[in-house]
C-alpha positions in Angstrom: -11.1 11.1 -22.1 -8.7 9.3 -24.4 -10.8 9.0 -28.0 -9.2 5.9 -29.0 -10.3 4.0 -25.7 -13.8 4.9 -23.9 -15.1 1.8 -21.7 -18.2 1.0 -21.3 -19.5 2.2 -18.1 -20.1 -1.6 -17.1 -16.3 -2.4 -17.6 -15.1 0.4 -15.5 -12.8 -0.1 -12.6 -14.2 1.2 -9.3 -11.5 2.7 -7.8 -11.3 4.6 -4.1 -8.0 6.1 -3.4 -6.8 6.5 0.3 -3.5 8.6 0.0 -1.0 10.3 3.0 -1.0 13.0 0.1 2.0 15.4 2.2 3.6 12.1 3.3 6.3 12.1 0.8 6.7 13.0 -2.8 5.4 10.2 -4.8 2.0 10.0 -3.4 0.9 13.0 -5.7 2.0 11.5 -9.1 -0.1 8.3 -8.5 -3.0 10.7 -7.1 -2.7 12.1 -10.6 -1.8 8.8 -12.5 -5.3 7.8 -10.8 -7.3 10.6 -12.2 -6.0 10.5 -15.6 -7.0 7.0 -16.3 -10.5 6.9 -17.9 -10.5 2.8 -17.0 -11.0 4.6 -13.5 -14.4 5.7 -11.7 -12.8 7.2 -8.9 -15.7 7.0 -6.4 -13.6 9.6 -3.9 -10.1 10.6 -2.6 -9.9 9.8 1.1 -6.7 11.9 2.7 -5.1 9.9 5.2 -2.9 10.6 8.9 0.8 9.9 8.8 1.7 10.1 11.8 2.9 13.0 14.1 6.5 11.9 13.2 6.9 15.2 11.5 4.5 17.2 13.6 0.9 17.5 14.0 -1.5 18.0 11.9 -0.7 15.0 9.0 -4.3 14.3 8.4 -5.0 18.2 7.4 -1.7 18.7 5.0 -2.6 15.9 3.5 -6.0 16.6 3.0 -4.8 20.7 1.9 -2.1 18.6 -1.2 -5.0 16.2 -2.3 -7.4 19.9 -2.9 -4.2 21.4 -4.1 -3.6 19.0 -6.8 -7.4 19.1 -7.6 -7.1 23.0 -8.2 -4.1 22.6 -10.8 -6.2 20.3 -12.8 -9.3 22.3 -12.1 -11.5 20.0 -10.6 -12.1 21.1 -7.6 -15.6 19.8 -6.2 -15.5 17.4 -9.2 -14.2 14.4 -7.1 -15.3 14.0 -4.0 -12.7 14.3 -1.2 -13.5 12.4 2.3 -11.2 13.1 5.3 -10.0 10.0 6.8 -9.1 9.2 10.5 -6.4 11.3 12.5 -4.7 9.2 14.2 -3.9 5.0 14.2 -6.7 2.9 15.6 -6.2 2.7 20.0 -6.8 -1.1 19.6 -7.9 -3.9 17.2 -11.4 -3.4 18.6 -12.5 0.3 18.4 -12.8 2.2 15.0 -12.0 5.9 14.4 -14.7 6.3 11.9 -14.3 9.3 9.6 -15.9 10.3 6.0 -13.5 8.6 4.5 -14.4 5.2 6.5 -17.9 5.9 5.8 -17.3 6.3 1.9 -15.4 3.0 2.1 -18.6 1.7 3.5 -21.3 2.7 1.5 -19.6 2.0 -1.6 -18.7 -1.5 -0.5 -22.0 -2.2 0.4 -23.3 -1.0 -3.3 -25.1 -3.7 -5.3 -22.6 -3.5 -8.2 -21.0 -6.8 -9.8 -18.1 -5.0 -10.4 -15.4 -5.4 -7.5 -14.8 -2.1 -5.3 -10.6 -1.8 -5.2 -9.7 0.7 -2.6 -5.9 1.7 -3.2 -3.9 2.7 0.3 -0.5 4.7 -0.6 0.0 4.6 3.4 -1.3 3.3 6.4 -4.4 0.3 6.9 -6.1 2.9 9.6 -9.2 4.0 7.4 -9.8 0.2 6.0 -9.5 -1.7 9.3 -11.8 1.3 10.7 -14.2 0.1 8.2 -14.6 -3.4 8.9 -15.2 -2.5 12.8 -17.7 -0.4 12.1 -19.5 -2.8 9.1 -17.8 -6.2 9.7 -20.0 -7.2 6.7 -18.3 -5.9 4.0 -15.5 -8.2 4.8 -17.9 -10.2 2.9 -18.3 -8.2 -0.2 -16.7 -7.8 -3.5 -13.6 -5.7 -2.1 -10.3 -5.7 -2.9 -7.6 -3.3 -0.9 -4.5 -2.6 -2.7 -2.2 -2.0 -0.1 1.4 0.1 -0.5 3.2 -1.9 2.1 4.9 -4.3 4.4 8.6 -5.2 4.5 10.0 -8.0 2.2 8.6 -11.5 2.5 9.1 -14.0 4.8 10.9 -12.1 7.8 9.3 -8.4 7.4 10.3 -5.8 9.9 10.0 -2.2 10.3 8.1 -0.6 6.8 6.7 3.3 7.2 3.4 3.0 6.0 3.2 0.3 8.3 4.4 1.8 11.1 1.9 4.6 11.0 -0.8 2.1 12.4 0.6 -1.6 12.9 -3.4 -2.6 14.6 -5.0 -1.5 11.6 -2.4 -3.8 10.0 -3.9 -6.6 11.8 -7.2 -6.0 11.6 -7.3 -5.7 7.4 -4.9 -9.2 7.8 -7.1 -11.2 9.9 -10.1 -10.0 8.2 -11.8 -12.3 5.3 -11.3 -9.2 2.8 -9.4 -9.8 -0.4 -6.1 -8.2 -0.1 -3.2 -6.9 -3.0 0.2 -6.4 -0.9 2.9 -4.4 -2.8 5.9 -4.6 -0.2 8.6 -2.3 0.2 10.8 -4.5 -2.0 8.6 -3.6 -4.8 7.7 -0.1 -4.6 11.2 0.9 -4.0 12.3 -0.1 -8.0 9.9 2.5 -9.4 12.8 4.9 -10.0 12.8 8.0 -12.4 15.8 10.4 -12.4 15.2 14.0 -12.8 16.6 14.3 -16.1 13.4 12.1 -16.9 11.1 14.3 -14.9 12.4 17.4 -16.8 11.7 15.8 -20.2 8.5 14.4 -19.8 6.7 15.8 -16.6 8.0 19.3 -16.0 6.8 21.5 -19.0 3.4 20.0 -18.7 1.9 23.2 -17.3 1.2 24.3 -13.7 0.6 20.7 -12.5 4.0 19.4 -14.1 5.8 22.0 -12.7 4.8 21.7 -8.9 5.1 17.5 -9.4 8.6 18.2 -10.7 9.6 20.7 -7.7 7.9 19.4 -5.2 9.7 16.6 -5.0 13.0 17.8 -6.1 12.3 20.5 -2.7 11.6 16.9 -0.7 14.9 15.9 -1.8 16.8 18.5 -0.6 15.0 18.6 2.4 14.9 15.4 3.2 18.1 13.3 1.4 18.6 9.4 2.0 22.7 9.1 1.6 23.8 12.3 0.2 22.5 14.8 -2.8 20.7 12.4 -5.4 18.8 13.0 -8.5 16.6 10.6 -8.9 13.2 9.6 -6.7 10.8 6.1 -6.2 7.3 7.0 -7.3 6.3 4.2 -4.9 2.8 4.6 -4.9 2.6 4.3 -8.5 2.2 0.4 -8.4 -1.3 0.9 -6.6 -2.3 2.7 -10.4 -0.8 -0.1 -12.0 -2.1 -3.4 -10.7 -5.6 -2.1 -11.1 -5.6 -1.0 -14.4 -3.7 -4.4 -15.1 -3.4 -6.8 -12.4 -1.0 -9.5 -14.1 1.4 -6.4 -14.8 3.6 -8.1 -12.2 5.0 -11.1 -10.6 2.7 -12.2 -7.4 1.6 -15.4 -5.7 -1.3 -16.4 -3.2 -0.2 -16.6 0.6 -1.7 -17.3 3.6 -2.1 -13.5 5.0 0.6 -13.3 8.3 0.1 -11.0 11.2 2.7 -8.2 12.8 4.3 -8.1 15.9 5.7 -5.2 17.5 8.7 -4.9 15.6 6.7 -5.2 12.2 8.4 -8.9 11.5 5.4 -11.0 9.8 4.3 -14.1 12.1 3.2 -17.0 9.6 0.6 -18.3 11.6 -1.4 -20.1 9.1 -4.7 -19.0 10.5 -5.2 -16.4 7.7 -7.1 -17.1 4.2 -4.6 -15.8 1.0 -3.5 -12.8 0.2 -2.1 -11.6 -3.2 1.8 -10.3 -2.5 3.6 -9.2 -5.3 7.2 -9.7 -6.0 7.6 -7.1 -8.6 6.0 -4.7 -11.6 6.7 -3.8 -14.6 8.1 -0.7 -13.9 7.9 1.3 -17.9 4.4 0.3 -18.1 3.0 2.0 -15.2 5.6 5.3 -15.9 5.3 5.4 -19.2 1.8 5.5 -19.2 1.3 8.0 -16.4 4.1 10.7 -18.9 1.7 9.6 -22.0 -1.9 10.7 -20.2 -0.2 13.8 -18.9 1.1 14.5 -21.7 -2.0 13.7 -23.5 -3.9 15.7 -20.5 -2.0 19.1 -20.8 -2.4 18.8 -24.9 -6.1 18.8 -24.1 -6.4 21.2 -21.4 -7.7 24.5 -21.7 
């Protein structure tokens, strides 16, 4: 715990964070960023399904890099870890409930003033699971942070959307309070690897493995050629909880998807909160300070 800054239990943020951990490469730094932040009480880590896009078996590689990040910060069986669905919803009527649907659950139904923000760096499936299981807590004092959707007003085809497009729905129709960071926005968090080296990469066993593990996704995995540099998309998630107005967003009524992921403005919808950008050195730099300020104080 930072000495200069230790809130008041009462103050705290109540945070759940629903991650495709193995997804990508970014996902673990914001798991991290998450951790680190002592405004956090991290109820759980739900690991989520990506897709069979790469094979079977998402839901269980993410679940193995959420334990495996855990056990390079020694804390594993300090934060509770609750598997998520998977696979994508079959309809907008019938749940896949999971532990991680259920931890969604009883924490939203919690008599706490405090709001319950549940962060989801990929698809909808676990929330809209949720709310068709307990349609009440569409009622309560939740707020999903969603990692998201194509650029406003046209949309179209977005990866963590794709994974489950119904659950898409079902979270947008509902009456639950809703944070979209769109693809627009996540894709300007850039850090090269020359900034990874400096301020990530010596920080022990954990900085290491962030630092190659995504420099090994590069290689595997490039987007136009050999590049040195990566979005930690997921990061925004961290960021507008710890500090909502640390970006650009407006209230709009909440669209729906068709099948090719374009947004359809129907009006129907109550508002949404979509931002249009972050600031993108406040959210880095203060995920390089705590870990910096993490592996100083780690044994």
């Amino acid at each position: 715990m930072d000495p200069l800054f230790v809130p008041e239990p009462s103050n705290r943020v109540r945070v759940i964070l629903n991650t495709d951990a193995k997804n990508e490469a970014d996902d673990q730094y914001a798991i991290v960023h998450a951790i680190l932040t002592p405004l956090f009480e991290l109820h759980g880590i739900i690991p989520a399904h990506f897709g069979d896009r790469r094979g079977p078996g998402s839901l269980q590689a993410s679940h193995e890099e959420v334990l495996k990040l855990l056990g390079l910060m020694d804390l594993n069986g300090r934060i509770p870890v609750h598997p998520g669905a998977p696979a994508p919803l079959p309809d907008e009527k019938t749940p896949v409930p999971s532990e991680g649907s259920a931890l969604i659950i009883k924490e939203a139904l919690k008599d706490d003033p405090r709001p319950l923000h549940i962060a989801f760096l990929g698809p909808l499936t676990d929330m809209a699971s949720a709310l068709l299981e307990k349609p009440a807590i569409a009622e309560r004092n939740v707020r999903v942070v969603w990692i998201g959707g194509q650029d406003w007003p046209v949309g179209g085809w977005e990866y963590n959307l794709w994974n489950d497009v119904t659950a898409a729905n079902v979270v947008f129709r509902s009456k639950v309070e809703l944070w979209q960071i769109p693809s627009t926005v996540y894709k300007r968090m850039a850090v090269s690897y020359a900034e990874l080296v400096e301020k990530v990469y010596d920080k022990g066993a954990l900085g290491s493995y962030l630092v190659e593990q995504l420099v090994e996704w590069n290689n595997r995995y490039p987007h136009g050629g050999h590049i040195e540099h990566r979005s930690l998309g997921d990061s925004p998630a961290i960021g507008v909880m710890m500090y909502p107005e640390c970006g650009w967003s407006e209230w709009r009524p909440a669209p729906e998807f068709n099948a090719e992921m374009n947004y359809l403005h129907t009006g129907r919808n109550r508002p949404i909160r979509v931002y249009q950008a972050v600031d993108q050195r406040f959210i880095l730099e203060d995920f390089f300070a705590k870990l910096a300020r993490w592996h100083r104080q780690a044994p």
